[in-house]
N, C-alpha and C positions, 0 to 999 in steps of 0.2 A: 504494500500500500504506500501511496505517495499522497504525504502531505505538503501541502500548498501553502507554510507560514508565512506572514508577513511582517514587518514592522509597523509601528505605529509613528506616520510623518508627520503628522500637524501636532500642534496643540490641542486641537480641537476632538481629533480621532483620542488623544490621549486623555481631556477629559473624560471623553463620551465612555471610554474602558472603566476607566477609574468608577465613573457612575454606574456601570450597567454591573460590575463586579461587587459594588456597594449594595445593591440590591437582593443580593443573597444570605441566608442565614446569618452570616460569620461576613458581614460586611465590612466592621474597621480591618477585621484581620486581611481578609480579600483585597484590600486598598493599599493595606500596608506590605503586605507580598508586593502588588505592582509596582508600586515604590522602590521598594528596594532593588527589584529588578531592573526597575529603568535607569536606576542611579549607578547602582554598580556593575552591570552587565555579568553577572555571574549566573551560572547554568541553574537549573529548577532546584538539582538534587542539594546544590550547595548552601542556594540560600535555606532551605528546609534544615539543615545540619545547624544551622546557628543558634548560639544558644540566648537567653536573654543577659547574661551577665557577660557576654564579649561583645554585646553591641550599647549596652545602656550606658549613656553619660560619656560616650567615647567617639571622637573626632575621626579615629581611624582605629582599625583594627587587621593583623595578621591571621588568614585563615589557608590552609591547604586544601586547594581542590581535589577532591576526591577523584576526578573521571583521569586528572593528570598528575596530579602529588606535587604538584607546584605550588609553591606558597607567593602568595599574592596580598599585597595591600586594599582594604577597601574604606573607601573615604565613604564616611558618614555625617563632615558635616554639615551637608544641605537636609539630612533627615533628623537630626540631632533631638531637635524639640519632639517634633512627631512620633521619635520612637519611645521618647521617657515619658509623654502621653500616651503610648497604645505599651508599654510594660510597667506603670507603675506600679500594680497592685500584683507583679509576678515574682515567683522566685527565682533566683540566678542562673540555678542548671535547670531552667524548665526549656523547653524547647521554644525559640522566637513564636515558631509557628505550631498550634497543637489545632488537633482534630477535634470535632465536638465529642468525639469518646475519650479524650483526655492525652493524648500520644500526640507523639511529633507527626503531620499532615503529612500526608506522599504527594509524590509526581503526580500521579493516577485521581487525586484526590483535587487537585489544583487544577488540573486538566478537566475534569468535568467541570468545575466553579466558570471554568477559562470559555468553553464551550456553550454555557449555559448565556453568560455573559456576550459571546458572540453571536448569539439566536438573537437576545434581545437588539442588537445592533447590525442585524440582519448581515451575519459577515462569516464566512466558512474558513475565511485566512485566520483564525485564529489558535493560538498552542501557546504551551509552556515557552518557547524559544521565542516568541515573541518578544520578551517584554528583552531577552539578551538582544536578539536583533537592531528593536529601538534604540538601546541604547547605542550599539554601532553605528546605527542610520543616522543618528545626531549627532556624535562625537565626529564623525566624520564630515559631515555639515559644515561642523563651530570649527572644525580644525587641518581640516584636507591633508589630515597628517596619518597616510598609512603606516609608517613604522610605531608610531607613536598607539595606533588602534591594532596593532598586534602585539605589542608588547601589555597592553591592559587588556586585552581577551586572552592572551596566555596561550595564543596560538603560535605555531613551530612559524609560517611561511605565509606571504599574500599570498599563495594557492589556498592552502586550507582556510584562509581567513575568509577569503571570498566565497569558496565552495561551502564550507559551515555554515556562514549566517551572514553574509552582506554583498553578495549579489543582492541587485534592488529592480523590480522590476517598474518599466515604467509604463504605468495601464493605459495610461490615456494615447501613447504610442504602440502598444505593445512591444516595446522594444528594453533587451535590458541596460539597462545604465553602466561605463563601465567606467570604476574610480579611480580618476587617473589624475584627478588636481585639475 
């Protein structure tokens, strides 16, 4: 099966996520997943691994990706406030993200949320890699700086950066875009 993910380019697409994802059960949580997603461009499984006591009250924090075993920097101070408001009332080693059955959320778990969210904004392009994608699609926007977007996605090569998650396709041409500055 092939899925068809996209980023999210506007502002606009990015509220509209933000809202339709708010709309579910566990909406701050849902909002505060997308967040962290868009801000730090780390994979699904990653951010789900984070605990509340390595993100609270802290500007940046050291975490190793599990899919690569690379340790990697994640700036948190644009989420700073947001996150000491959606973990105040938690324990340290609890998981950032827990399930309404008390446990750290999955992939699988997130992706339905992500899905459901999508139906509402009438859009099939939606998955877990999104919200990594956005953030590539923007960092590379603000900064036309390839080396600079491989080295923060923690990827080997612009082959694999491109083939993973920032090809961007351009719908109103059908044509794809290729980042070249």
């Amino acid at each position: 099966m092939h899925y068809n993910v996209e980023p999210l380019r506007t502002d606009q697409e990015i509220d509209d996520f933000l809202w339709a994802v708010s709309q579910a059960r566990y909406g701050e949580r849902n909002r505060m997943i997308v967040l962290v997603g868009i801000n730090t461009g780390l994979r699904m499984s990653d951010i789900l691994r984070l605990k509340v006591g390595q993100v609270r009250g802290k500007d940046r924090v050291m975490i190793m990706e599990q899919k690569t075993g690379k340790k990697r920097w994640l700036f948190l101070k644009n989420l700073k406030t947001e996150l000491a408001h959606f973990t105040r009332y938690r324990g340290a080693n609890e998981p950032l993200f827990c399930s309404g059955r008390g446990g750290a959320l999955t992939v699988n778990g997130v992706y339905r949320v992500f899905q459901t969210a999508g139906e509402y904004l009438e859009r099939d392009d939606i998955g877990t890699h999104t919200l990594r994608k956005t953030f590539g699609y923007h960092y590379y926007q603000k900064t036309r700086d390839i080396a600079g977007l491989i080295t923060v996605s923690l990827t080997t090569s612009i082959k694999s950066t491109f083939h993973s998650q920032y090809f961007f396709k351009n719908h109103a041409k059908g044509q794809w875009l290729v980042l070249n500055g």
